[in-house]
Jmol script that loads the backbone (N, CA, C; Angstrom):
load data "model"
ATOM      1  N   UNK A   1      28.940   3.152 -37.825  1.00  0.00           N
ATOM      2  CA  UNK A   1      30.036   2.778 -36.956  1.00  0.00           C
ATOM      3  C   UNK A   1      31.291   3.488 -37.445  1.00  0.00           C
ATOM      4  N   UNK A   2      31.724   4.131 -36.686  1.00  0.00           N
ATOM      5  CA  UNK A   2      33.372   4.450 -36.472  1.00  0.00           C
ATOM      6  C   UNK A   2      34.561   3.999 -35.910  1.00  0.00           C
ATOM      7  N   UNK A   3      35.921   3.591 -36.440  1.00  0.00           N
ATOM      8  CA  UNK A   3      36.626   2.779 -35.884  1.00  0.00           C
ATOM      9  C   UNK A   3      38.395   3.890 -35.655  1.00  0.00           C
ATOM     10  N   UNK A   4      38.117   3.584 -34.414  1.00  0.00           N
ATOM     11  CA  UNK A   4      39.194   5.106 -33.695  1.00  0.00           C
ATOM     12  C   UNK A   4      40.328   4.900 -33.347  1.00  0.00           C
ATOM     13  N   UNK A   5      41.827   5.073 -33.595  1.00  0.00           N
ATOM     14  CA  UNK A   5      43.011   4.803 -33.033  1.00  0.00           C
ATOM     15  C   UNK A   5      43.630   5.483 -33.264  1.00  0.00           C
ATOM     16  N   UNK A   6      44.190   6.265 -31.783  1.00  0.00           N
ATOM     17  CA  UNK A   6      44.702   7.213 -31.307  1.00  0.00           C
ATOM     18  C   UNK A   6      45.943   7.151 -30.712  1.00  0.00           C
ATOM     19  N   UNK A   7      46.876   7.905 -30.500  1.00  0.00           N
ATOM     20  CA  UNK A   7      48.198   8.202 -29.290  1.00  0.00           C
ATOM     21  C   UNK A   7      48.299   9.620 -29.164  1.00  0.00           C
ATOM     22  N   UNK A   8      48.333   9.706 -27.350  1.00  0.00           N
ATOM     23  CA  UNK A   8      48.221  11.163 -27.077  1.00  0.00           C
ATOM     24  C   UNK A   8      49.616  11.159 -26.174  1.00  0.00           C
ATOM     25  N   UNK A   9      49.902  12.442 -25.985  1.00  0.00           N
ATOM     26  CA  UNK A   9      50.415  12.622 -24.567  1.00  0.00           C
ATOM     27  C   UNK A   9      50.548  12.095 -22.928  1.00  0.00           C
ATOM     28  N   UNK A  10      49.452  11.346 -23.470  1.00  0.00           N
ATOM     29  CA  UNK A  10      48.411  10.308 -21.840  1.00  0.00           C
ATOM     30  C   UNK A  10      49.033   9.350 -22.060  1.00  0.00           C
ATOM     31  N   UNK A  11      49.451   8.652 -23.692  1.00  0.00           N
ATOM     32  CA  UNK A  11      49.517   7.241 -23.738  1.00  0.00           C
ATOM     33  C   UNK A  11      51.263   6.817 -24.071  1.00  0.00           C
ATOM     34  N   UNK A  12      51.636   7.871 -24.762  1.00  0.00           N
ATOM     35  CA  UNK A  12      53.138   7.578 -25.030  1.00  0.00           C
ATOM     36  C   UNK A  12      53.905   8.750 -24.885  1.00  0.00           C
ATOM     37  N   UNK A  13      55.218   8.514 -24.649  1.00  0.00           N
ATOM     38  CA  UNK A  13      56.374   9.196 -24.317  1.00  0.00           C
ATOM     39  C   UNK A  13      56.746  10.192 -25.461  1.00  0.00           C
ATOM     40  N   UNK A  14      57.076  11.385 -25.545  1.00  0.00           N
ATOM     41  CA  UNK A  14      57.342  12.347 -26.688  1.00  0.00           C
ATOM     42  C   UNK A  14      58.449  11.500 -27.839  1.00  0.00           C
ATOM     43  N   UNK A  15      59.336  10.525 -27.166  1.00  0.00           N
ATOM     44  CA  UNK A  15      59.817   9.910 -28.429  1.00  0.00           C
ATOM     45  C   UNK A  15      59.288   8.736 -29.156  1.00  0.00           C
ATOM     46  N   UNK A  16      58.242   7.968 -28.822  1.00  0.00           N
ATOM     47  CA  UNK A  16      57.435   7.509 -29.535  1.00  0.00           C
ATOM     48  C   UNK A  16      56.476   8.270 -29.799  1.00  0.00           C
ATOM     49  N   UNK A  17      55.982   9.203 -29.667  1.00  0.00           N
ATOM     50  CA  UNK A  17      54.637  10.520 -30.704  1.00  0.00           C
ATOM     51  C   UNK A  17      55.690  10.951 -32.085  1.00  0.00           C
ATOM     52  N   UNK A  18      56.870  11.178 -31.900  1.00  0.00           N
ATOM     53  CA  UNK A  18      58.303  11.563 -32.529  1.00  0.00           C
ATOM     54  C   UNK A  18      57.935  10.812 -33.782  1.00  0.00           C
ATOM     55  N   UNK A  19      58.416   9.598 -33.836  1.00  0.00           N
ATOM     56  CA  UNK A  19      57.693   8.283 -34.569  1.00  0.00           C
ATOM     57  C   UNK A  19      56.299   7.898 -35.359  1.00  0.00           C
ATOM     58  N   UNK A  20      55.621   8.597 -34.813  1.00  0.00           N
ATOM     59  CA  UNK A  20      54.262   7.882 -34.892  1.00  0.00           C
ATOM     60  C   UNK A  20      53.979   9.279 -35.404  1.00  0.00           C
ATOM     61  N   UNK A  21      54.309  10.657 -35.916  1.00  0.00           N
ATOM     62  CA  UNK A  21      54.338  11.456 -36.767  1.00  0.00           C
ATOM     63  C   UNK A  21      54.096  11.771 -38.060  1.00  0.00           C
ATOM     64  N   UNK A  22      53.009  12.838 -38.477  1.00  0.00           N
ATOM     65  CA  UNK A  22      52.282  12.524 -39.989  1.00  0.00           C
ATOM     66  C   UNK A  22      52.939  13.967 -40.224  1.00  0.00           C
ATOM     67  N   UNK A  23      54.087  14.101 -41.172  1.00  0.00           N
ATOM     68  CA  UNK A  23      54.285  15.622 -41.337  1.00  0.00           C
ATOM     69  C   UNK A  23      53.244  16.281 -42.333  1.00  0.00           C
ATOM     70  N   UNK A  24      53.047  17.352 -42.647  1.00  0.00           N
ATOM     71  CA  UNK A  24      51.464  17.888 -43.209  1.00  0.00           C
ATOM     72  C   UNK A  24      51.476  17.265 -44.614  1.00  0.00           C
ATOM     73  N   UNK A  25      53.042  17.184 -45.634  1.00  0.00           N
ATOM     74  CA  UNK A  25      52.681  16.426 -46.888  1.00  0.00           C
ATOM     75  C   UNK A  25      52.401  15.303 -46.823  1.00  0.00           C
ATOM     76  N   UNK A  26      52.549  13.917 -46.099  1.00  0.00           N
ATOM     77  CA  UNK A  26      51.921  13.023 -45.645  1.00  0.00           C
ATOM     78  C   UNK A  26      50.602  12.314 -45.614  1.00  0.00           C
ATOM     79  N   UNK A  27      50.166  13.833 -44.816  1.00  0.00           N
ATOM     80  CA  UNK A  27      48.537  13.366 -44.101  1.00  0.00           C
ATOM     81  C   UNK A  27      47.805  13.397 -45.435  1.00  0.00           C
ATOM     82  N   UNK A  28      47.739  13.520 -46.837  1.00  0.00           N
ATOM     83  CA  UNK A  28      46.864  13.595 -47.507  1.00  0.00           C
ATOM     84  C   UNK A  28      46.848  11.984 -48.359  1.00  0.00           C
ATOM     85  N   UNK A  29      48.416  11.729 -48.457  1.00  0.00           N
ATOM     86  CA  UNK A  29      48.913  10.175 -49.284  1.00  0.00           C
ATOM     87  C   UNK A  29      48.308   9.527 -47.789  1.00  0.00           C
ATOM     88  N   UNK A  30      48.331   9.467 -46.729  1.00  0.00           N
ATOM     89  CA  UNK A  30      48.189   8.572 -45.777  1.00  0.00           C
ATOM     90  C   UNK A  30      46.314   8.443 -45.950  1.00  0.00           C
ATOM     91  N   UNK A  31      45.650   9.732 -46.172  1.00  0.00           N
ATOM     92  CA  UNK A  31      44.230   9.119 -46.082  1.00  0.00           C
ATOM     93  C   UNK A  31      43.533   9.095 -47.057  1.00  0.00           C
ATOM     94  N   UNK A  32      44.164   8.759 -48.228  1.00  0.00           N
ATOM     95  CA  UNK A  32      43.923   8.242 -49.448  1.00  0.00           C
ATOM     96  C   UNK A  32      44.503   6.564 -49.133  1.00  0.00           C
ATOM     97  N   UNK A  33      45.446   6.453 -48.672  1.00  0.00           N
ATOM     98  CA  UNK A  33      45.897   4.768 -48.444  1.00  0.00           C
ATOM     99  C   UNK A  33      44.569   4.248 -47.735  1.00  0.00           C
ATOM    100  N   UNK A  34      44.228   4.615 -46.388  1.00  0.00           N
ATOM    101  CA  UNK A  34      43.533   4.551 -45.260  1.00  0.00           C
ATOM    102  C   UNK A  34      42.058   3.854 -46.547  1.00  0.00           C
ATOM    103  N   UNK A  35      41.868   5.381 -47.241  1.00  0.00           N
ATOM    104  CA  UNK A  35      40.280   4.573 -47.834  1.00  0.00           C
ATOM    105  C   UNK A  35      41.150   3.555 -48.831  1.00  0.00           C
ATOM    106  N   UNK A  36      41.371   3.217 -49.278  1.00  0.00           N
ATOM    107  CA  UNK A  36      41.923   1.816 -50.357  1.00  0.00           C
ATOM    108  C   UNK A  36      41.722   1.242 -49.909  1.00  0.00           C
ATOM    109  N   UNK A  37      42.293   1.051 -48.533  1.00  0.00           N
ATOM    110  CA  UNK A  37      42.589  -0.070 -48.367  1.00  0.00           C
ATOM    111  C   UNK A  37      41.242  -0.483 -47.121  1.00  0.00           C
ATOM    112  N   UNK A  38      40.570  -0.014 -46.365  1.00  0.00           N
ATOM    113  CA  UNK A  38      39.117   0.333 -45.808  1.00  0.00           C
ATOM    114  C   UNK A  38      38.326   0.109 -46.266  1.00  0.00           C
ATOM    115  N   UNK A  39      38.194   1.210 -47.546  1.00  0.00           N
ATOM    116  CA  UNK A  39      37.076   1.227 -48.362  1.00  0.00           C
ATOM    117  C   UNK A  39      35.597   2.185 -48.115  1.00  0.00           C
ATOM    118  N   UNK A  40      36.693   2.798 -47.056  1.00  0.00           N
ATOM    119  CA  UNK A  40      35.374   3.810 -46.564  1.00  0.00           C
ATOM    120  C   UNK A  40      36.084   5.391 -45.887  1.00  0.00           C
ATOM    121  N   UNK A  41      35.692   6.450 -45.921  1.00  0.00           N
ATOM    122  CA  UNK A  41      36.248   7.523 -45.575  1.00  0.00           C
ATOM    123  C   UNK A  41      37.331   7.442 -44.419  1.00  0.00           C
ATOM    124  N   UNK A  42      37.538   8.528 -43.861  1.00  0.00           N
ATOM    125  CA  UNK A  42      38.875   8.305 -43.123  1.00  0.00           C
ATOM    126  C   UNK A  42      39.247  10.008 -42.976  1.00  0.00           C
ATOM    127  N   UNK A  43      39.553  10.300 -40.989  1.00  0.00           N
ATOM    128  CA  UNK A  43      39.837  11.551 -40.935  1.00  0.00           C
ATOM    129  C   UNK A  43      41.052  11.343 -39.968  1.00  0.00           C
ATOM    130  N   UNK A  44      41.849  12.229 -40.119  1.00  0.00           N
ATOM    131  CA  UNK A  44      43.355  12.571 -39.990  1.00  0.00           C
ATOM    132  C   UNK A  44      43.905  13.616 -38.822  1.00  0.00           C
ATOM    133  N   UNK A  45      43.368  13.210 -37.502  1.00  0.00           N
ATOM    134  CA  UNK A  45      44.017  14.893 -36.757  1.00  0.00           C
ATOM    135  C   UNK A  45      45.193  14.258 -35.834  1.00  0.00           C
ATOM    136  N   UNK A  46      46.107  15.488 -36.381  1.00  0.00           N
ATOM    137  CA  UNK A  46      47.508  15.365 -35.655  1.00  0.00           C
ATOM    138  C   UNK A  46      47.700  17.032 -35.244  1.00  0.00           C
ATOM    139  N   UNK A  47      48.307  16.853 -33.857  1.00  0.00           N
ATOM    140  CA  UNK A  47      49.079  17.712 -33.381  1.00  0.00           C
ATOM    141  C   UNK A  47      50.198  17.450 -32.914  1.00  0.00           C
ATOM    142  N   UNK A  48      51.023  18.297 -31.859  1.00  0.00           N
ATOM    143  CA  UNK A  48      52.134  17.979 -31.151  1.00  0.00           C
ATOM    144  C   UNK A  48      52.235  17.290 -30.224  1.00  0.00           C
ATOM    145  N   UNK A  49      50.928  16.433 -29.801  1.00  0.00           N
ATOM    146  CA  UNK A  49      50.663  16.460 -28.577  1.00  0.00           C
ATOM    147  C   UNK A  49      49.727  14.516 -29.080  1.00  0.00           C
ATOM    148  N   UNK A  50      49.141  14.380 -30.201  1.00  0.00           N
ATOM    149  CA  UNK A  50      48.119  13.959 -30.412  1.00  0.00           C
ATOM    150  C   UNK A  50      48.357  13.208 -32.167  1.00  0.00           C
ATOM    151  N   UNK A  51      47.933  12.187 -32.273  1.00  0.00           N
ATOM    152  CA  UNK A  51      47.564  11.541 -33.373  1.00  0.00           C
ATOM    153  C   UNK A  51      46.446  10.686 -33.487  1.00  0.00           C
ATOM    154  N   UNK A  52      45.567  10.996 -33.839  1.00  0.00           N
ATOM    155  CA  UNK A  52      43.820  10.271 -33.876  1.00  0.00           C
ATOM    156  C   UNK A  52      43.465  10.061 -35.694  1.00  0.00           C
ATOM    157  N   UNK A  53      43.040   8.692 -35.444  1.00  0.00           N
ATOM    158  CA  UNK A  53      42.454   8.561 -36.718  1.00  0.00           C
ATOM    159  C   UNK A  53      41.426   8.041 -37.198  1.00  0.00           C
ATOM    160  N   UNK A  54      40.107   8.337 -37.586  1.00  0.00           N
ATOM    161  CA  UNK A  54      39.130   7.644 -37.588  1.00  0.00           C
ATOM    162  C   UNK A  54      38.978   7.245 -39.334  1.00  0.00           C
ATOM    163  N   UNK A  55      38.129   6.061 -38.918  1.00  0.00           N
ATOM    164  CA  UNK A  55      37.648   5.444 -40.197  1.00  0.00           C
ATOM    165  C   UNK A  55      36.450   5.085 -40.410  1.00  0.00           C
ATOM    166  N   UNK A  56      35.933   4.721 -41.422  1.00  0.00           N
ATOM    167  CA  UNK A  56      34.178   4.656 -41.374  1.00  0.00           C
ATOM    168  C   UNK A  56      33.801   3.101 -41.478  1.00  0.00           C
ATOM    169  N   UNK A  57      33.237   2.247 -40.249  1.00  0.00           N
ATOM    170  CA  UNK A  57      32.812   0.915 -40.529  1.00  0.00           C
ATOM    171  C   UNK A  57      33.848   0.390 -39.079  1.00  0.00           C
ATOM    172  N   UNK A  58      33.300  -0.687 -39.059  1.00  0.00           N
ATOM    173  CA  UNK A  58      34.093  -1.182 -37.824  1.00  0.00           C
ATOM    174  C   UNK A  58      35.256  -2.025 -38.435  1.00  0.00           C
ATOM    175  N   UNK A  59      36.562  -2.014 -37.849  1.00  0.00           N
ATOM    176  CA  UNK A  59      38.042  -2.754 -38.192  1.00  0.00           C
ATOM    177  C   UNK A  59      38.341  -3.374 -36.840  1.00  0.00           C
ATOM    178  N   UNK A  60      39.094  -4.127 -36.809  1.00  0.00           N
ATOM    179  CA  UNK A  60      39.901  -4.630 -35.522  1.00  0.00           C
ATOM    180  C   UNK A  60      40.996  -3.651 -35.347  1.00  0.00           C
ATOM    181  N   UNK A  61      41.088  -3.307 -33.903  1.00  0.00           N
ATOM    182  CA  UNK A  61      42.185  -2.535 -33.859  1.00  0.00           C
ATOM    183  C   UNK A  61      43.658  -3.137 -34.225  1.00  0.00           C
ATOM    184  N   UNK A  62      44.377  -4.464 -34.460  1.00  0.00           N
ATOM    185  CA  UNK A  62      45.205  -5.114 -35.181  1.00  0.00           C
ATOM    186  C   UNK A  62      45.204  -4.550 -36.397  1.00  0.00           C
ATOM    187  N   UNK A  63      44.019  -4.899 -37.528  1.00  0.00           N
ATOM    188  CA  UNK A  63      44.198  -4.070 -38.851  1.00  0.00           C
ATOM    189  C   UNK A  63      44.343  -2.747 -38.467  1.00  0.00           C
ATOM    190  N   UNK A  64      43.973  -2.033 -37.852  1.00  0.00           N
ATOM    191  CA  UNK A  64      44.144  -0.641 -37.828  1.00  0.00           C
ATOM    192  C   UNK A  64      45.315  -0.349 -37.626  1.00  0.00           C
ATOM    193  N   UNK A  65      45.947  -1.071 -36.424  1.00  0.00           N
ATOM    194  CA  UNK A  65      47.255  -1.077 -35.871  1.00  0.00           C
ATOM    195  C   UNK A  65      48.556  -0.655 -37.504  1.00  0.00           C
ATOM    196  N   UNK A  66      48.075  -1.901 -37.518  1.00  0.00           N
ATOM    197  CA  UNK A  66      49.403  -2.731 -38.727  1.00  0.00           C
ATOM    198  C   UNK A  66      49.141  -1.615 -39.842  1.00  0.00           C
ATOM    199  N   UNK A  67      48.051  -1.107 -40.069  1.00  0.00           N
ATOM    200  CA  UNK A  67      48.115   0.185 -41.137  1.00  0.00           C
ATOM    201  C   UNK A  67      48.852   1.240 -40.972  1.00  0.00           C
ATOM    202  N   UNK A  68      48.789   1.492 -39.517  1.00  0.00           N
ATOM    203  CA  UNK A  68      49.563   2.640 -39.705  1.00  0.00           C
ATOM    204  C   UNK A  68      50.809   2.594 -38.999  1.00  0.00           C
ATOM    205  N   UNK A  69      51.428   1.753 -38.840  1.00  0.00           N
ATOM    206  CA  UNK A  69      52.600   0.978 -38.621  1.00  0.00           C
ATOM    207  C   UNK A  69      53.163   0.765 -39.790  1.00  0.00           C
ATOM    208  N   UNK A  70      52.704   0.569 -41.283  1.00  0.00           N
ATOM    209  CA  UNK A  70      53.064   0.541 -41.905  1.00  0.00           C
ATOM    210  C   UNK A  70      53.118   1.545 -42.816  1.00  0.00           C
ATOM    211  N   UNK A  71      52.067   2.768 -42.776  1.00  0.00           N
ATOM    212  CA  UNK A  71      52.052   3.602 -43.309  1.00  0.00           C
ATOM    213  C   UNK A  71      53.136   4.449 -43.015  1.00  0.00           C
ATOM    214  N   UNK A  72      53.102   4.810 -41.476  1.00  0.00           N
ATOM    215  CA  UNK A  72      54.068   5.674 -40.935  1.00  0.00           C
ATOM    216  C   UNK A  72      55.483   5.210 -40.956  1.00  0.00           C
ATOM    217  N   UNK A  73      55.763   3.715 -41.009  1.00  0.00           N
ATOM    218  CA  UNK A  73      57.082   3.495 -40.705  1.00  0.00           C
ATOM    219  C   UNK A  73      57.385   2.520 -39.530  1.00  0.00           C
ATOM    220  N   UNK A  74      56.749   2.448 -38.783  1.00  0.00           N
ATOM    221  CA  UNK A  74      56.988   2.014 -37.379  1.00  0.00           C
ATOM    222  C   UNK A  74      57.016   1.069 -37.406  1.00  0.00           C
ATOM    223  N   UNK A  75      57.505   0.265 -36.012  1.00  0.00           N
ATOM    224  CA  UNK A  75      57.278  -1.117 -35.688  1.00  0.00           C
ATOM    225  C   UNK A  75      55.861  -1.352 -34.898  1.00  0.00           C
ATOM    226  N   UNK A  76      55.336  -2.460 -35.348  1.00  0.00           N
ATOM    227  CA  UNK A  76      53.476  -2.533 -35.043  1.00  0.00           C
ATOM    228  C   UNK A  76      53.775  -2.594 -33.833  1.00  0.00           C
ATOM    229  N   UNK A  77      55.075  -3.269 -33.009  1.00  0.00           N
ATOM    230  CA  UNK A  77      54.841  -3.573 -31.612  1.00  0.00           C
ATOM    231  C   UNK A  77      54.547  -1.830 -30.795  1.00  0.00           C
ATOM    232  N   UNK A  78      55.049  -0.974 -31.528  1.00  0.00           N
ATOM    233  CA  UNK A  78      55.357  -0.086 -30.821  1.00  0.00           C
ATOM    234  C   UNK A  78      53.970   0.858 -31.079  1.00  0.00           C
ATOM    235  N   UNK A  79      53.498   0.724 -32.101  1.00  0.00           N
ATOM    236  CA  UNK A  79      52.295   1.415 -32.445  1.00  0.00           C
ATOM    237  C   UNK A  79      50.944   0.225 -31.714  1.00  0.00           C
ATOM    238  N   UNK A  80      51.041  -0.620 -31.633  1.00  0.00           N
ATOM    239  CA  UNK A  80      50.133  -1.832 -31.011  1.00  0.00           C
ATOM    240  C   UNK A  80      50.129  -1.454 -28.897  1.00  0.00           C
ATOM    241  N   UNK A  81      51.213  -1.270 -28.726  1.00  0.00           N
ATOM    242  CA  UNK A  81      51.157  -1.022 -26.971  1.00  0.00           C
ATOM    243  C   UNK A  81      50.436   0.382 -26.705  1.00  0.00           C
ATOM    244  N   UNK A  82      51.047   1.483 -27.953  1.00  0.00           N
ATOM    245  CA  UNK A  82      50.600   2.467 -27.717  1.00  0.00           C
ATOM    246  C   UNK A  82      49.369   3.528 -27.671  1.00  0.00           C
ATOM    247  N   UNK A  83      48.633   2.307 -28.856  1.00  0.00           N
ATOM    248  CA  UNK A  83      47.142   3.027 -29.279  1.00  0.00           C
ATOM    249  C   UNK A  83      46.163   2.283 -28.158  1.00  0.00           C
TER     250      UNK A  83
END
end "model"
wireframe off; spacefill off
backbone 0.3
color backbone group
């Protein structure tokens, strides 16, 4: 099982993708957090357009939410409507 949460271009406005932004030194501390706190692998694709993140094992999208709401910075409400 794989557990997937994403924001594209389809789902939010360029100033919430703005937000919800992994700059490239980031993405490596972010999926090292991801397995800690999981406990299972974890892959990272961001573009300009796109932020997808998978993890290995099934999560509720809430925990998933609130991870990277907290990882990134954000407010969960805003990362919670959007994924």
């Amino acid at each position: 099982m794989i557990t997937s949460a994403g924001v594209s271009h389809h789902t939010a406005a360029l100033s919430v993708r703005e937000q919800l932004a992994v700059p490239d030194e980031a993405a490596t501390p972010l999926l090292k957090r991801a397995h800690a706190r999981f406990g299972r692998g974890a892959a990272l694709l961001t573009t300009c357009n796109r932020l997808e993140l998978y993890i290995g094992g099934e999560h509720a999208p809430a925990e998933v939410h609130g991870f990277l709401a907290e990882a990134l910075g954000a407010e969960p409400a805003v990362v919670a409507r959007h994924m």
